[in-house]
C-alpha positions in Angstrom: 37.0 -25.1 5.9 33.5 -23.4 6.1 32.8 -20.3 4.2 31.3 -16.7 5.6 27.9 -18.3 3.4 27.8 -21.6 5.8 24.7 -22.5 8.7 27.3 -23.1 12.1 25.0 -24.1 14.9 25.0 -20.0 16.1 23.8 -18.5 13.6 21.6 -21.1 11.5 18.4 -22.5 11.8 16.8 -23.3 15.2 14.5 -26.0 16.3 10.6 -24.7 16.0 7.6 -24.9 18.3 5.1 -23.9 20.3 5.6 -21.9 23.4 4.0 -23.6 26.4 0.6 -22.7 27.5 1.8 -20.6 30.4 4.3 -18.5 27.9 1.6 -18.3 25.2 -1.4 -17.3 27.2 1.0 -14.6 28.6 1.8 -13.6 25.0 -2.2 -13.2 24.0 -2.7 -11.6 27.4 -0.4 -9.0 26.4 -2.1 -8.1 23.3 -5.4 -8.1 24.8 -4.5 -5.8 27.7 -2.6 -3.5 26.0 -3.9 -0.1 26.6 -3.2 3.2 25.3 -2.6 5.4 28.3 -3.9 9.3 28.9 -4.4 9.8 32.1 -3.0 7.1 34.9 0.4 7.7 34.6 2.6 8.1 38.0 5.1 10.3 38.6 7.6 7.7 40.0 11.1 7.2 37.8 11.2 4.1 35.3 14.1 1.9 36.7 17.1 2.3 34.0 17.2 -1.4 33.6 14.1 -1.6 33.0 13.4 1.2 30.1 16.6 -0.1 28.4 14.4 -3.7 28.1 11.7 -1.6 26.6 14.2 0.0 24.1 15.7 -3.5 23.0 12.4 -5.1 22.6 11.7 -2.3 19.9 15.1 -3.0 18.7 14.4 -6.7 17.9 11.2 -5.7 15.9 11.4 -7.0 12.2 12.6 -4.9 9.6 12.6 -4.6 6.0 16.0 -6.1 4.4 17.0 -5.8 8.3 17.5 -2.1 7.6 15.9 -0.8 11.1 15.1 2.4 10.4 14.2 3.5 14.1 16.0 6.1 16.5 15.0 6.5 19.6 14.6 10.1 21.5 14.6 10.2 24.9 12.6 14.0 25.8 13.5 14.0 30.0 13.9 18.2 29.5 10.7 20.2 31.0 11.5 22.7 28.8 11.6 20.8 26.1 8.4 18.6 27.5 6.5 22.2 28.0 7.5 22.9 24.4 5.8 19.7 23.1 2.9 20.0 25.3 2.0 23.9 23.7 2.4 22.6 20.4 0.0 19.5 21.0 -2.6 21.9 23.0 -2.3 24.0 19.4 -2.9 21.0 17.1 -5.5 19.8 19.2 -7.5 23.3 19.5 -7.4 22.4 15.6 -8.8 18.8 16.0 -11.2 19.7 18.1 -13.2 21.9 15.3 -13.4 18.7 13.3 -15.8 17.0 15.3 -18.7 19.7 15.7 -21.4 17.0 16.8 -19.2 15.7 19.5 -17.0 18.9 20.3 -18.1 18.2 24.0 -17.0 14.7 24.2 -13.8 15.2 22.5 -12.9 18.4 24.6 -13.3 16.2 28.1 -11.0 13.3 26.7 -7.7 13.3 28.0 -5.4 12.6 24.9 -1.5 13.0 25.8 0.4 12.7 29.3 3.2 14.8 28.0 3.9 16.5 31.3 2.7 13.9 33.9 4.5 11.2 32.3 8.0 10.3 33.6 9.8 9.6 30.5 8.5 10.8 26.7 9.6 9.0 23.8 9.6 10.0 20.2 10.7 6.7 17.7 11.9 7.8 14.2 12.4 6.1 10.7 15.4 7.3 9.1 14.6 7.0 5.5 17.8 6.9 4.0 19.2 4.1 6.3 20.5 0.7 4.2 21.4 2.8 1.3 19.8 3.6 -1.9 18.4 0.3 -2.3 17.0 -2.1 0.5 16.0 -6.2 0.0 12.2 -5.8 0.7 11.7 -2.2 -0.2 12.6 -2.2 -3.8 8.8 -1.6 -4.6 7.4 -0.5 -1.7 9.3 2.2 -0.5 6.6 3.0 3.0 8.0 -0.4 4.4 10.9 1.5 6.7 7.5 2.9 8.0 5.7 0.3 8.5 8.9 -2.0 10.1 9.0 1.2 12.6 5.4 1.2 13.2 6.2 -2.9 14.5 9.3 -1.3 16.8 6.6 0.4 18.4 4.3 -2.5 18.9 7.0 -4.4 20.4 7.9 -2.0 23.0 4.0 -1.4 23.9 3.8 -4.8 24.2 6.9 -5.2 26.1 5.7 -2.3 28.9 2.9 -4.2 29.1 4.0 -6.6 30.3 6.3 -5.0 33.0 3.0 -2.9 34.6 4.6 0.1 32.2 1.6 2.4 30.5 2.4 3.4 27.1 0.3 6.5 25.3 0.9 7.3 21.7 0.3 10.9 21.3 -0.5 11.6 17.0 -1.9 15.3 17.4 0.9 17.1 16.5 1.8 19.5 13.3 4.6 17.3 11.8 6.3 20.6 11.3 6.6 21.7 15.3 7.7 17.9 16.1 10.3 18.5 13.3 12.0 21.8 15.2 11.4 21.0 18.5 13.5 17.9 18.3 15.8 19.2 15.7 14.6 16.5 12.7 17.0 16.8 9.5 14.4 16.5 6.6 15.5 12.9 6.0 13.8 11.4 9.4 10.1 11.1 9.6 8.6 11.1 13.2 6.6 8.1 13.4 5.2 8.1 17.4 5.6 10.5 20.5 5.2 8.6 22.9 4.1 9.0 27.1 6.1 6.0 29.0 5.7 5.8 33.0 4.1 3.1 35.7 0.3 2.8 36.3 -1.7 1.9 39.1 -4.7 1.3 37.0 -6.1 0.7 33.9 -9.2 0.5 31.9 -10.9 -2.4 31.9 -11.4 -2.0 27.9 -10.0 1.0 25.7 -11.2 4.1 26.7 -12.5 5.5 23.8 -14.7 2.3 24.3 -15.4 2.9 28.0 -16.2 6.9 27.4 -18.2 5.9 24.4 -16.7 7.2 21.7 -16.0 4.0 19.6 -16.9 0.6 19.7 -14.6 -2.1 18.7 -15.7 -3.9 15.2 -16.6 -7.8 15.1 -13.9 -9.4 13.4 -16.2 -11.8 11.3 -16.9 -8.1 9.8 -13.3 -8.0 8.7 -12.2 -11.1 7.3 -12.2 -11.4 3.1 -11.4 -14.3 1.0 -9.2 -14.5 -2.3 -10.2 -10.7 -3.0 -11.7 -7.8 -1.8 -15.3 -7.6 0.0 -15.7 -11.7 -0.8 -16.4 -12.7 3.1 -13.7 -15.7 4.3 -13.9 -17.6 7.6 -11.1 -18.3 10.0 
């Protein structure tokens, strides 16, 4: 007889591989389209079906000592929605004095789609999920972060994918995110996000396109064996 400890062919190890060009181009295609949308959003509904695939690609993200940290808020309420969108417009008054030689340029960019957007969508990291002590996290305790940061990912990449435009909106005061939703202190809001269809997209990141950044060569970027020692890939 087989203990709760032994591989059975459902829950061992599977065979490895490549996906097929097809499946892997589509993968890379993904990443390389992904955009973070402001401003294209429609107001048509996102198909239940459909969002709930979104939700369960985040839900098979990776997570440290398979804790997964992650709630997920659905904010459908205008009230609620009109709540959020003041307290961004505040925070953002604020952001706005930070960049005094492009105050212009950051005033004209379009940086949330809080009201226009058909669904909003604020994932959390509960910090005390798994216990007092989590495989993985033992010495690291910001991993329940970073594992919800890849939930994210994976639903961006996901809506993608399905012609859905995701927009991450970070300029809020932590605080105002905290009441409006109703946060006990142990959750951490890690991204609001704006989730509804698009017609069209930029061809490259905005903040490219409307020249506010450009994207760095990733030669630039690679190190070998320590820091600053350049590598190759």
């Amino acid at each position: 007889m087989k203990g709760p400890h032994d591989i059975t062919e459902t829950n061992g190890p599977a065979p490895a591989g490549p996906f097929t060009p097809s499946e892997r181009e589509a993968v890379y295609r993904a990443i390389r389209l992904r955009r973070d949308v402001r401003g294209q959003f429609r107001p048509d509904p996102i198909d239940p079906a459909q969002l709930r695939r979104l939700l369960q690609a985040a839900h098979d993200a990776p997570s440290v000592g398979l804790s997964q940290p992650w709630n997920f808020i659905l904010i459908r309420d205008p009230a609620v929605r009109r709540s959020l969108h003041d307290a961004f417009q505040a925070a953002n008054a604020e952001a706005a004095e930070l960049f005094p030689g492009r105050k212009a340029l950051y005033s004209a960019l379009k940086l949330e789609g809080i009201l226009e957007s058909p669904v909003n969508l604020c994932i959390t990291c509960d910090r005390t999920r798994g216990g007092t002590h989590i495989l993985g996290r033992t010495h690291d305790a910001a991993t329940d972060l970073y594992s919800t940061v890849c939930a994210v990912q994976n639903l961006w990449l996901a809506a993608r994918a399905e012609g859905i435009g995701v927009g991450w909106v970070s300029i809020f005061r932590q605080d105002d995110l905290r009441r409006l939703l109703h946060l006990p202190d142990h959750v951490v809001p890690v991204a609001y996000l704006c989730i509804g269809h698009v017609t069209e997209l930029y061809e490259e990141p905005e903040l490219m396109a409307r020249g506010w950044a450009d994207r760095l060569p990733l030669d630039d970027l690679i190190f070998e064996d320590a820091w600053n020692r350049p590598g190759t890939a």
